[in-house]
C-alpha positions in Angstrom: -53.6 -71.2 -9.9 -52.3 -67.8 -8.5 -51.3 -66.9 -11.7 -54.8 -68.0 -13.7 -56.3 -65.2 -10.6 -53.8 -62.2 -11.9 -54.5 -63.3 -15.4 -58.6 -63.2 -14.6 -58.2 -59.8 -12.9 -55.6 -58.1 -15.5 -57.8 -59.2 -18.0 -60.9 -57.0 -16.3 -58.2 -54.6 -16.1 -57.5 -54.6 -20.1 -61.2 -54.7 -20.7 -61.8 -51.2 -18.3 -59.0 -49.6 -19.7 -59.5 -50.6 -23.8 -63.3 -49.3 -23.1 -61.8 -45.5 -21.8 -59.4 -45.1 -24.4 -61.1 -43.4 -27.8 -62.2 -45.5 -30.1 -63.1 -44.9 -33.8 -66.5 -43.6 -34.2 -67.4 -46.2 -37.2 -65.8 -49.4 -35.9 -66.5 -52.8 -36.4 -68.6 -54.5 -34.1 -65.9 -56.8 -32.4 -64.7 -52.8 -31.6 -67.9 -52.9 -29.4 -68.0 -56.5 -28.4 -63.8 -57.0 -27.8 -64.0 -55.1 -23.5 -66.6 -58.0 -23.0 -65.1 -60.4 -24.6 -61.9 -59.8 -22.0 -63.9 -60.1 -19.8 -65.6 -63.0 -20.4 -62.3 -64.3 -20.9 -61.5 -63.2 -17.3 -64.5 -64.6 -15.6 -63.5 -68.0 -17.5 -59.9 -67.8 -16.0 -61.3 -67.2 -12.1 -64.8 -70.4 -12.9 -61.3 -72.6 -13.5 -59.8 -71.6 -10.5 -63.0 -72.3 -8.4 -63.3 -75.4 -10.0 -59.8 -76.1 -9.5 -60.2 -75.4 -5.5 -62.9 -77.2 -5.2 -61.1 -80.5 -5.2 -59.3 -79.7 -2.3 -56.1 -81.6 -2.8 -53.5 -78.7 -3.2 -52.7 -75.9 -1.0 -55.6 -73.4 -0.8 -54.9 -70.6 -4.3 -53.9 -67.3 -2.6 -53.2 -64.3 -4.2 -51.4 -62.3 -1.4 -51.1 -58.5 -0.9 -49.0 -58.6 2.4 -49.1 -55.5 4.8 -49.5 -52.7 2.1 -53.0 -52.0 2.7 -52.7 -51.1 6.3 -54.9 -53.5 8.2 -53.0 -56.9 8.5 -51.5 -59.5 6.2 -54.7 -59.6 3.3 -55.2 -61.3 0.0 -57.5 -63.5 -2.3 -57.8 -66.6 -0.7 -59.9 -68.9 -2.7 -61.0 -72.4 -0.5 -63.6 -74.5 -0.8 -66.7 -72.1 -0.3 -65.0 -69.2 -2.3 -64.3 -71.7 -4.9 -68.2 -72.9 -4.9 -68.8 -69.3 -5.6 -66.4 -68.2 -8.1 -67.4 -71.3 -10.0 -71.3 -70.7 -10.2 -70.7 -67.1 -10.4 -68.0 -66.7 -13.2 -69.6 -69.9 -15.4 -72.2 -67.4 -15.7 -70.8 -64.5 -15.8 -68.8 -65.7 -19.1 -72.3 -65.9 -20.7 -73.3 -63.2 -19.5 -70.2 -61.1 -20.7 -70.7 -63.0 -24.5 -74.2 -61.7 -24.8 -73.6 -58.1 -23.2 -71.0 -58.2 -27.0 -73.7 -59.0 -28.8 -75.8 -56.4 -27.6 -72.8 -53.6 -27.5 -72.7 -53.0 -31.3 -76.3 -52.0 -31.7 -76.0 -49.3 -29.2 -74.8 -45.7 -29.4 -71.1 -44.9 -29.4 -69.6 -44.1 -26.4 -67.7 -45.2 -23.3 -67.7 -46.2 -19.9 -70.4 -49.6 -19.4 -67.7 -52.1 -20.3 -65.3 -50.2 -17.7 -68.1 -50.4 -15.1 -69.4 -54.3 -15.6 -65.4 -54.6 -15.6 -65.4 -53.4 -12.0 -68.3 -54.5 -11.2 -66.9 -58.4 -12.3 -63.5 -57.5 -10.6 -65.2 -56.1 -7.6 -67.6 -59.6 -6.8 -64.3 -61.5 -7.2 -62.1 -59.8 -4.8 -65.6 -59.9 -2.3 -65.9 -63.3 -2.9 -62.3 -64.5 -2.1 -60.9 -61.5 0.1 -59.3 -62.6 3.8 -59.3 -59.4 5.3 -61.8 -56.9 6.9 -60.8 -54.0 5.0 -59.8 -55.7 2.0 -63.6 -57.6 2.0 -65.3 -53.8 2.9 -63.4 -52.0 0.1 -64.7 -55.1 -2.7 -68.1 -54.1 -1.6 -68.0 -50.3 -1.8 -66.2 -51.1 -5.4 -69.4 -53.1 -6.0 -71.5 -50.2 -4.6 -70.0 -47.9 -6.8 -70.4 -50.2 -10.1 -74.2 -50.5 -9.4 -74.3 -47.0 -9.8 -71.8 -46.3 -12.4 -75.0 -48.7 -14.4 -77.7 -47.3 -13.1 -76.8 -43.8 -13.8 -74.7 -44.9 -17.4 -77.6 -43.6 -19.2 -78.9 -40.5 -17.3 -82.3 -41.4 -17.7 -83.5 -42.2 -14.4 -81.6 -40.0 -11.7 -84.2 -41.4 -8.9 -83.4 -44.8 -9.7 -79.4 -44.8 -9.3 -79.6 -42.5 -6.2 -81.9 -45.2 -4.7 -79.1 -47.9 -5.8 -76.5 -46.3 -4.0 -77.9 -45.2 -0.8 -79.8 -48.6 0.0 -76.0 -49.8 -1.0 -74.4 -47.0 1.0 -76.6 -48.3 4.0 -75.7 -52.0 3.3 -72.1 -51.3 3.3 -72.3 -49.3 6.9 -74.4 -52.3 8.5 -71.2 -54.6 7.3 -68.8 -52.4 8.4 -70.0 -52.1 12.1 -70.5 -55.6 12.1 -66.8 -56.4 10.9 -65.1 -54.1 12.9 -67.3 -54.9 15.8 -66.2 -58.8 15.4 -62.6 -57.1 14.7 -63.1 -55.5 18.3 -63.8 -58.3 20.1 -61.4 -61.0 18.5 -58.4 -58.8 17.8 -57.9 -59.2 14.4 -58.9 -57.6 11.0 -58.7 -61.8 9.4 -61.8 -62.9 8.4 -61.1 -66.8 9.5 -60.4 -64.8 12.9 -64.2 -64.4 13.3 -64.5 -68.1 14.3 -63.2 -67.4 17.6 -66.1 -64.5 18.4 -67.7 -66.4 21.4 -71.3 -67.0 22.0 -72.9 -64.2 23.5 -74.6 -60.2 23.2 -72.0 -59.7 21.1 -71.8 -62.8 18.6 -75.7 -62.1 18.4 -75.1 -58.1 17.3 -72.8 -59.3 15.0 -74.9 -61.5 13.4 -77.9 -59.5 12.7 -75.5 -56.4 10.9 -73.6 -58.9 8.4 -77.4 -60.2 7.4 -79.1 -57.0 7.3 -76.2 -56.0 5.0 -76.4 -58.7 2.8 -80.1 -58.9 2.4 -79.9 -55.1 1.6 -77.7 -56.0 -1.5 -80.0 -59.6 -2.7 -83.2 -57.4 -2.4 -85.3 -58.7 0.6 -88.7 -57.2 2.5 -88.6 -54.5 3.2 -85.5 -53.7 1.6 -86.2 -54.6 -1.9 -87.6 -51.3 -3.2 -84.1 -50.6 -4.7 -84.1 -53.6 -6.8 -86.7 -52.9 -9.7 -85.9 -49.6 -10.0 -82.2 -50.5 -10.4 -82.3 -53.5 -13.0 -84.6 -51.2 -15.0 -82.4 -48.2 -14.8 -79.0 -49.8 -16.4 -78.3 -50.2 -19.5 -80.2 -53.2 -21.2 -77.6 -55.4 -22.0 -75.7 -55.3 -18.6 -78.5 -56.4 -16.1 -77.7 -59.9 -16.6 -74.1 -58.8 -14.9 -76.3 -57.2 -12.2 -79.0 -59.3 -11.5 -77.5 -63.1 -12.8 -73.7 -62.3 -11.7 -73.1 -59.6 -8.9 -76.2 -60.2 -6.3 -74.2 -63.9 -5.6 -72.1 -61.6 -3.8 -74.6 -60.9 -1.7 -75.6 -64.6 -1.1 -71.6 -65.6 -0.5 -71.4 -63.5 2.5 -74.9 -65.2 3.9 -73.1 -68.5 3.4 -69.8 -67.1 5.0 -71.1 -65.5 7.6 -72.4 -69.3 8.7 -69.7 -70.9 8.1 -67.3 -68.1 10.5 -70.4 -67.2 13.3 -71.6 -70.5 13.5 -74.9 -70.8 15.3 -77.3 -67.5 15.0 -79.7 -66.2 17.2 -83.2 -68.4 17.0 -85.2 -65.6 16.8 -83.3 -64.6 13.8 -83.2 -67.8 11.9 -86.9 -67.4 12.6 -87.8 -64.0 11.2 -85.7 -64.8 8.4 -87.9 -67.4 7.4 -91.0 -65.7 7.5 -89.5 -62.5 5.5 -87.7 -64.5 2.9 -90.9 -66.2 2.3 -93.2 -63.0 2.4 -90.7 -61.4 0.1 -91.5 -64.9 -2.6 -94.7 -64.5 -2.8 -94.8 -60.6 -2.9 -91.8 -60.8 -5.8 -93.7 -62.8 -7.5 -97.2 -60.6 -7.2 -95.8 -57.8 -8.7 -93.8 -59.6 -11.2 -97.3 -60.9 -12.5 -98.7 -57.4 -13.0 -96.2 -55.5 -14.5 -96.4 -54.0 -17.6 -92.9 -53.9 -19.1 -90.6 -57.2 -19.7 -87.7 -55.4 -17.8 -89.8 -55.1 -14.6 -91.0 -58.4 -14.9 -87.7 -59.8 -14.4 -86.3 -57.4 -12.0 -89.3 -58.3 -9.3 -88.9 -61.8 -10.0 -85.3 -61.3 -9.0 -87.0 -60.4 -5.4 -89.3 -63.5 -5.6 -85.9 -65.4 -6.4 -83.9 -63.9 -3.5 -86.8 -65.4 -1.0 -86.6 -68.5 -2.4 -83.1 -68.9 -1.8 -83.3 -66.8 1.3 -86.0 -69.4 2.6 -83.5 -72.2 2.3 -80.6 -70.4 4.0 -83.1 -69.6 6.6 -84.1 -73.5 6.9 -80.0 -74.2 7.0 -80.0 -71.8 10.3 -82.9 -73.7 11.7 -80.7 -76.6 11.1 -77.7 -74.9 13.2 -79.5 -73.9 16.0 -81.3 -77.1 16.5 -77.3 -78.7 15.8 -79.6 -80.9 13.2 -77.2 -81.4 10.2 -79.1 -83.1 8.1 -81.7 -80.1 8.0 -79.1 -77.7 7.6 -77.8 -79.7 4.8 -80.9 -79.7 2.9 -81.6 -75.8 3.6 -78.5 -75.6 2.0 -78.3 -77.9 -0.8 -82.1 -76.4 -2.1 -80.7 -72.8 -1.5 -77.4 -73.3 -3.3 -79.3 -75.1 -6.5 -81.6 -72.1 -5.9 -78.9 -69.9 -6.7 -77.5 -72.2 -10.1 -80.9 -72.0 -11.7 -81.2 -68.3 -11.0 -78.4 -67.2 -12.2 -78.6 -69.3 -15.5 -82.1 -67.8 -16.4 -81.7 -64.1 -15.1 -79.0 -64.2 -17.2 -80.8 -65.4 -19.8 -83.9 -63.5 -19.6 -82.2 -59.9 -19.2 -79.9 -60.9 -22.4 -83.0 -62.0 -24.5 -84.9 -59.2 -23.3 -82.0 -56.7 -24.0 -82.3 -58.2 -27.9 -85.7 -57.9 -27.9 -85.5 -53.9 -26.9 -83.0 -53.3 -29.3 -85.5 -54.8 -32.3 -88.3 -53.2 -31.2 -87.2 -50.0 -29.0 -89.3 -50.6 -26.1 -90.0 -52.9 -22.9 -93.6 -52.5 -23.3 -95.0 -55.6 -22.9 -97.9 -54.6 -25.3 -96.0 -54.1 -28.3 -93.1 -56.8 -27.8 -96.7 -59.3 -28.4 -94.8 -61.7 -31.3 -91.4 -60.6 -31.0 -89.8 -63.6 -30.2 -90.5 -64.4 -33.6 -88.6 -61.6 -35.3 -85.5 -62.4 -33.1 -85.6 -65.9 -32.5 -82.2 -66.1 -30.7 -83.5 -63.3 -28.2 -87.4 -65.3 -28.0 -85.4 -68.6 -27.1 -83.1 -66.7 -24.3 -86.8 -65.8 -22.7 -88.0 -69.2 -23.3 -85.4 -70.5 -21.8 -85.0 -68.4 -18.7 -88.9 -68.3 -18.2 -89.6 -71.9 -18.4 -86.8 -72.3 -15.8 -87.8 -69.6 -13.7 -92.0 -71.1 -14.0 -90.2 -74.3 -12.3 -90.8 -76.6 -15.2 -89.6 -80.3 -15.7 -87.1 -80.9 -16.7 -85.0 -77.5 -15.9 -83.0 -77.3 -12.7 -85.5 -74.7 -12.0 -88.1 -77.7 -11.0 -84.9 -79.3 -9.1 -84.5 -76.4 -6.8 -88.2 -75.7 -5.9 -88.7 -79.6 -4.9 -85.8 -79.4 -3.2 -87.0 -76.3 -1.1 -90.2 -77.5 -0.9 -89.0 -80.9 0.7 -87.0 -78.7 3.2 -90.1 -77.2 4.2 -92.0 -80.4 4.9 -89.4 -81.4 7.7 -91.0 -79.8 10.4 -92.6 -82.6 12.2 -88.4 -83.1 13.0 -88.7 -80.4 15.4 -89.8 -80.7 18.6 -91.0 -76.9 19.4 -94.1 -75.7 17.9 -93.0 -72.1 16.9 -90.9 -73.6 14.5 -93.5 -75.9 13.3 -95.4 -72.7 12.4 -92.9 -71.0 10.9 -92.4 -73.8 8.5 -95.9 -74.2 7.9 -96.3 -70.9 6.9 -93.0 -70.1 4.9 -94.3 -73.5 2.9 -98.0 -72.1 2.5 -96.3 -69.1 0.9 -93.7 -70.8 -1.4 -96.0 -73.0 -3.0 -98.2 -69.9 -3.6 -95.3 -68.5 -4.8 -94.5 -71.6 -7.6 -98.1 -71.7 -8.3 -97.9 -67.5 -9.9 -94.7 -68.1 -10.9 -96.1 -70.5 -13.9 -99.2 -68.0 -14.1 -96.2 -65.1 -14.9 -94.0 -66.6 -17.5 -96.9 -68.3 -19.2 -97.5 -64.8 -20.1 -94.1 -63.9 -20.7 -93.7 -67.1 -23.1 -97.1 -67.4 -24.5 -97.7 -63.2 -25.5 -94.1 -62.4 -26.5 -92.3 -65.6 -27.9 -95.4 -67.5 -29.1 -97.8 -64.8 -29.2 -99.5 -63.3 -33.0 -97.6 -60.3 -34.1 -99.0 -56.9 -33.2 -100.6 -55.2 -36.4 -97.6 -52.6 -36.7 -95.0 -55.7 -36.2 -96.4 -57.4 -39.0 -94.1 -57.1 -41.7 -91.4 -55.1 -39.9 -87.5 -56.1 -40.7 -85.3 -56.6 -38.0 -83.3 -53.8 -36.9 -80.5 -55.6 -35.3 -78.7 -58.6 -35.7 -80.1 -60.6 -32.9 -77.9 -60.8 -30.4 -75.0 -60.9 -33.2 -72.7 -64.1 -33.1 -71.3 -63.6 -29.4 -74.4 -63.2 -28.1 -76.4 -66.1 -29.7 -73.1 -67.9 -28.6 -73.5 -67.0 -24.9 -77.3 -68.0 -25.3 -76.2 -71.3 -26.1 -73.8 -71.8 -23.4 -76.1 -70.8 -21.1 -79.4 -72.9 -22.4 -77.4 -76.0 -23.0 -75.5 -75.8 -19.5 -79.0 -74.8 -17.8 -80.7 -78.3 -19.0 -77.2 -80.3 -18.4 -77.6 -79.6 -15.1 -81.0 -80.5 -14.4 -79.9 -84.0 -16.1 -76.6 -84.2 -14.3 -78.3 -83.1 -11.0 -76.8 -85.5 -9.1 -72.6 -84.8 -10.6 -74.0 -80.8 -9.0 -74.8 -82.5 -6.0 -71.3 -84.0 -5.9 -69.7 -80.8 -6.5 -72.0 -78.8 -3.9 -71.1 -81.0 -0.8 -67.5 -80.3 -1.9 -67.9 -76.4 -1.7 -70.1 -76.3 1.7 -68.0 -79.0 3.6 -66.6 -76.3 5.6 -70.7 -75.4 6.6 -71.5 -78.6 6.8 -69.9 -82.3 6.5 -69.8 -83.9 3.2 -70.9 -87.4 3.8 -74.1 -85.5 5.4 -74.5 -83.2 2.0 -74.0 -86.3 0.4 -77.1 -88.2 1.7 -79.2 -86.0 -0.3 -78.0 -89.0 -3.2 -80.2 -91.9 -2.6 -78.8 -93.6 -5.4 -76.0 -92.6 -8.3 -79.2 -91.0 -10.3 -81.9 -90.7 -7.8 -81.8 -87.6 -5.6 -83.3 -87.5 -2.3 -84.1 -84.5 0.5 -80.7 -85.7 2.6 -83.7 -87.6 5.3 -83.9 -91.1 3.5 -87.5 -92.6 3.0 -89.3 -89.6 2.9 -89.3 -88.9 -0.6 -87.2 -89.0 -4.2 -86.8 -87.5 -7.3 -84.8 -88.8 -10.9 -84.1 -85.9 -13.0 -82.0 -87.8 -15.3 -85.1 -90.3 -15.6 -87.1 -87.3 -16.5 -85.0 -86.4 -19.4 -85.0 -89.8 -20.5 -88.8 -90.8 -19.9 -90.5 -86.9 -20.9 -89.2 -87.5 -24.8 -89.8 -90.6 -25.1 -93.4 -90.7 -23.9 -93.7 -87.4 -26.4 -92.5 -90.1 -29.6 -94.7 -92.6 -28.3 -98.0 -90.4 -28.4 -96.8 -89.0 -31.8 -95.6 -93.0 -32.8 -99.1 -93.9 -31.6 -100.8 -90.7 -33.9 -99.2 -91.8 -36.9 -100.1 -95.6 -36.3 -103.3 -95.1 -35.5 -104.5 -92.2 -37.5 -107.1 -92.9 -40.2 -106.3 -91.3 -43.4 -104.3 -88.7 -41.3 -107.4 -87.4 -39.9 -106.3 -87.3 -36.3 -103.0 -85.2 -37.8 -104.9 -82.4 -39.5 -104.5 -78.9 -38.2 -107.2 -76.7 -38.0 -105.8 -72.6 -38.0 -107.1 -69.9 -35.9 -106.1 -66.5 -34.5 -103.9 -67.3 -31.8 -104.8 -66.4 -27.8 -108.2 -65.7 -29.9 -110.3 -64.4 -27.3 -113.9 -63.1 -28.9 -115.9 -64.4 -31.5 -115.9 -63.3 -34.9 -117.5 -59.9 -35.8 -116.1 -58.4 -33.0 -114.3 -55.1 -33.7 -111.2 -54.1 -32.1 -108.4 -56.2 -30.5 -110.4 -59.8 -30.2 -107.0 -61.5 -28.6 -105.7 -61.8 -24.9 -102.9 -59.1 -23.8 -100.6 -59.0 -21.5 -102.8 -56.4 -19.4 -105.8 -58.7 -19.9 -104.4 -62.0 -19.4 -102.7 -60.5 -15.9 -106.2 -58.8 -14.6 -107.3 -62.0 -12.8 -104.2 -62.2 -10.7 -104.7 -58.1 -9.7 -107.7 -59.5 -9.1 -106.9 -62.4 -6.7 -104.1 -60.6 -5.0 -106.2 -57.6 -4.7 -105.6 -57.6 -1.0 -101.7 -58.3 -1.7 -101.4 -55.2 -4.2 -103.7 -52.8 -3.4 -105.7 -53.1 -6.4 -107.2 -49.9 -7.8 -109.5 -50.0 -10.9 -111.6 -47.0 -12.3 -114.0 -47.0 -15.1 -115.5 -44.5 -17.3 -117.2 -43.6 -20.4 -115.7 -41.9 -23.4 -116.1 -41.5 -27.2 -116.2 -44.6 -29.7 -113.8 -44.4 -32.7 -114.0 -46.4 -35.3 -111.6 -49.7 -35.2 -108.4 -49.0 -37.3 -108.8 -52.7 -38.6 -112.2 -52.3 -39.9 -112.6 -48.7 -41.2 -116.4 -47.4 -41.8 -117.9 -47.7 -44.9 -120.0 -44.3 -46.1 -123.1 -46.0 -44.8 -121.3 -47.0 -41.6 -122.7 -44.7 -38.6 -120.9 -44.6 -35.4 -122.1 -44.5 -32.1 -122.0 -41.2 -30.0 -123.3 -42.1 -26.5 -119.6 -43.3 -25.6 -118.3 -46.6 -24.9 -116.9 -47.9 -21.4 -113.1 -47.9 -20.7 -111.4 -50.1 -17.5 -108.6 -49.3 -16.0 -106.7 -51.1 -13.2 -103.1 -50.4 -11.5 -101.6 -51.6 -7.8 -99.8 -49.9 -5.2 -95.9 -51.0 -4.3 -97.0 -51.6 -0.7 -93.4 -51.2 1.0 -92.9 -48.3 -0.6 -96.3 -46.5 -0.1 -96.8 -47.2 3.2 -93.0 -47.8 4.5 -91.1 -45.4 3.0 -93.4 -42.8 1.6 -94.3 -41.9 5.1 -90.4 -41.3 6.3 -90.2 -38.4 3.8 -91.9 -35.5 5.6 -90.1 -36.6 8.9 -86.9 -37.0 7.1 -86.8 -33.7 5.3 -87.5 -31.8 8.7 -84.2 -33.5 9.8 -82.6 -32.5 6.9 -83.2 -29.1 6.5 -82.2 -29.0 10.8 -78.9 -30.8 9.7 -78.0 -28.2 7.1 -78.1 -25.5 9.6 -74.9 -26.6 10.7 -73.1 -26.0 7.4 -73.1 -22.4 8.8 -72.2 -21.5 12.0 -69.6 -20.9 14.7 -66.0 -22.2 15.2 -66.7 -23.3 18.7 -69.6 -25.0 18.0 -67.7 -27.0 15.3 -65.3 -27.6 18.3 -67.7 -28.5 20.7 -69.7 -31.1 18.2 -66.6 -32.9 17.3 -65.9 -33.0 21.2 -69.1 -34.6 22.2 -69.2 -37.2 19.2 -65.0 -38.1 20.4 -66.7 -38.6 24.0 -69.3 -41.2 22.5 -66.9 -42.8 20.3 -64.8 -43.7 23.6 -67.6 -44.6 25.4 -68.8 -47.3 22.9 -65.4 -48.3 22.5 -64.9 -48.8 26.2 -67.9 -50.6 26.7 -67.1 -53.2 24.1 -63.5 -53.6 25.6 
């Protein structure tokens, strides 16, 4: 297996390097495609070697790189958890890397995305397998860098990639002082060392810098500001690799950090509850109101990293109440969390890509009926919306039960604050599911299902859709998405394997009432057959059409009746008589008014004639004006967080750059005073 790992990383290595070197300037498509396709071939190397680890009866697969970078013995150590990982996170990445080659040919020439997903890939495998302080810290700048090598591949957004790296450049320093400050305290630069970090100021300092790193990097309140700007800013085709493959990075060292620290602060466990849950609903809010399919996806990429963040936050509960079965089930829902978000980010960034290449924009407005132009890209959203909504029978609907029926165990604990906090963080997630549905019906029902716009209507596809790699990595990932939610119980199986080390197998196991039935790990409280699902959902769908057929006089009860669809005015009315996106999503601005910040203006201007119904020579048009609406919300972290740290935060700035210019001794006498503090800190932590 050491060699499938150096096989897996040369392979990113071919893949960077064949997408530097010039290439001709009218190549064939598989010219564009053949960096991703190395990589995917990599990723598929390092999901068999997870796979491989995860059965546990060999030697743990370490690829060693002894004393030669400076801080201890270090290497890629892949056990049970890191194995877990690399599985979920390289299965998808080798769908994700198919569909990034279908997109490649369609774009300009030129080099350097492959080479960047190829580090970014490279960069989440070493972080998700690496031993060593150092070794871990270096992964995760490497992983900074890569997020902004995508963000700022295009040069379109400069704002956007700057705010990539900094909020990364911040969650890489909180890691670092929490490392070396375990490091400190333990004597030694291995990351198994940290198990020995006893309980105390200490342990507790520790743990609150390695999560405010890694919730920094999955996009949580009120750190998430980064996120939408981010996905939005990189290229089209390689935000599945950010947002489906790289932010499970981010996840591992939550899981990690558990399994080395043990049991956290309460107070933390707490808070993290209550944010993770906040962040849900608040994802979720602005992911209903947005008026471009990119941003869509990118806040529902925060709405998923509460979700999962809620679970992990249950699984702490669990730890500091030393209730196992509770931290079993925060995991189990958190973990299949994960699975399902992966599948259909992945999914609906790649469809979404294919769908931007047809048409040349996001806009929501004028991707109304696109999904029918590019059918492979309109199934990709499909796909990843319908999971997303929660939906039997996707593992989308798995997951939410599951971290629903976490959230219902808190008549288990005896104190009432946590009572409250569960309460609360399950008021919130089930707001959260409910908008969830209200936001990809709108995705599904405007752009796949939805009438053509009138200047799509009759327009020829300008791309290939998705070419053959990428309707192949659509595949993959559709038909491995609904596997699992039918083989829910064979994941279940394979996720007590990866988090024995967290918590005991036979424990993980109880969340199996029965080969096929699935239970929340506490027996009689309530189950759940998604393999019955798939079995009983189409065959209750023959038997009503079975029944139609029988029963239908003459074929009456069979005959269609056509209309406009989404038809939304009566006939004779001028102008767009059909739901939008904007229209459809005005009730939600509406109800979360108080959430978003609503703002809506009205105001009268001059009526022009309706392009679809022209004016005759008798026609005459009104002059007195006609009433136009508009409505918009507010990004609250960001107006009333951030906004306000600006004026401060350039007065420091400008007081900081005075001392680019000034006198040797004062150079001397700075560096003096900040070696005094550094040996101060360091003797009070001896």
């Amino acid at each position: 297996m050491n060699t499938a790992i150096l096989v897996g990383m040369l392979l990113f290595a071919a893949a960077a390097v064949l997408d530097l070197l010039p290439r001709p300037v009218r190549g064939s498509a598989w010219h564009a495609a053949l960096p991703y396709l190395l990589c995917a071939g990599g990723s598929g190397c390092l999901a068999a070697v997870g796979a491989l680890a995860l059965r546990g009866e060999q030697e743990i697969p370490r690829l060693g790189f002894g004393q030669w970078l400076g801080f201890g013995d270090s290497g890629l150590a892949v056990d049970r958890l890191s194995g877990l990982f690399w599985l979920l996170t390289f299965a998808v990445a080798v769908g994700a890397c198919l569909t990034a080659g279908g997109w490649a040919p369609g774009r300009p020439a030129g080099r350097g995305p492959a080479a960047y997903a190829a580090l970014l890939l490279a960069s989440v495998a070493v972080v998700e397998s690496a031993d060593n302080v150092f070794l871990f810290l270096l992964a995760w700048e490497s992983l900074t860098l890569a997020f902004y090598l995508l963000t700022a591949a295009e040069r379109r957004r400069t704002g956007a990639a700057l705010a990539t790296v900094g909020f990364g450049k911040a969650s890489g320093a909180a890691l670092m002082l929490g490392m070396l400050l375990a490091s400190a305290r333990t004597g030694s630069f291995a990351l198994p060392g940290f198990t020995h970090l006893q309980p105390g100021a200490v342990h507790s300092a520790v743990w609150v810098l390695l999560v405010t790193g890694f919730v920094i990097k999955v996009g949580l309140v009120p750190v998430q500001v980064w996120m939408p700007r981010g996905y939005a800013a990189a290229p089209a085709g390689l935000r599945q690799l950010m947002a489906g493959v790289a932010v499970n990075a981010g996840f591992y060292g939550l899981w990690r950090t558990l399994e080395l620290l043990g049991r956290p602060p309460v107070w933390l466990a707490v808070t993290l509850l209550i944010l993770a849950s906040l962040t849900a609903l608040l994802g979720i809010a602005h992911a209903a109101v947005q008026g471009r399919l990119e941003r869509v996806i990118a806040y529902s990429s925060v709405e998923n990293a509460g979700l999962i963040c809620t679970g992990y936050a249950v699984a702490l509960i669990g730890a500091c109440r030393d209730n196992a079965r509770l931290t079993a089930v925060g995991l189990i829902a958190a973990t299949l969390q994960i699975v399902a978000h992966a599948v259909a980010k992945t999914l609906l960034f790649a469809g979404a890509a294919g769908l931007e290449s047809d048409t040349g924009t996001g806009d929501l407005e004028r991707l109304r009926g696109a999904g029918r132009r590019s059918p492979w890209s309109g199934v990709a959203v499909a796909a990843g919306a319908v999971t997303l909504a929660g939906l039997p029978p996707t593992t989308g609907f798995v997951s939410e039960w599951f971290l629903l029926e976490s959230l219902m165990q808190q008549f288990r604990l005896p104190h009432l604050p946590y009572a409250l906090a569960f309460a609360v963080a399950g008021a919130l997630v089930a707001l959260t599911a409910g908008f969830a549905s209200v936001t990809f019906v709108r995705v599904v029902g405007m752009i796949v299902l939805g009438p053509r716009t009138e200047d799509s209507k009759g327009a020829v596809s300008r791309h290939a859709d998705l070419g053959p790699t990428g309707r192949a990595g659509v595949l993959v990932l559709t038909v491995g998405g609904l596997a699992l939610a039918a083989l829910t119980p064979l994941e279940i199986r394979v996720l007590a394997r990866g988090l024995r080390d967290l918590v005991a197998a036979p424990t993980s196991r109880g969340a199996l009432k029965s080969p096929w039935v699935v239970q929340p790990v506490f027996a009689d409280f309530s189950i759940l057959s998604p393999t019955w699902l798939w079995i009983m959902m189409p065959s209750l769908l023959l038997a009503v059409v079975a029944v139609l057929l029988i029963g239908a006089s003459r074929g009456s009860a069979l005959r269609v009746r056509r209309t406009p669809a989404w038809r939304s005015a009566s006939s004779g009315v001028h102008g767009d008589d059909q739901y939008t996106p904007f229209g459809y999503a005005n009730p939600t601005r509406r109800v979360l008014a108080g959430v978003l910040r609503t703002r809506t203006s009205t105001g009268a201007g001059p009526t022009k004639a309706p392009a679809s119904a022209p004016p005759e020579p008798t026609t005459t048009v009104a002059t007195s004006g006609v009433l136009h609406y508009s409505s918009d919300v507010v990004e609250v972290v960001e107006t009333y967080v951030y906004r306000p740290l600006l004026r401060p935060l350039r007065a420091l700035v400008i007081t900081v750059k005075r001392l680019q210019s000034g006198h040797l001794d004062a150079y001397l006498a700075y560096m003096l005073i900040v070696l005094v503090a550094l040996l101060a800190v360091v003797a009070g932590l001896a």
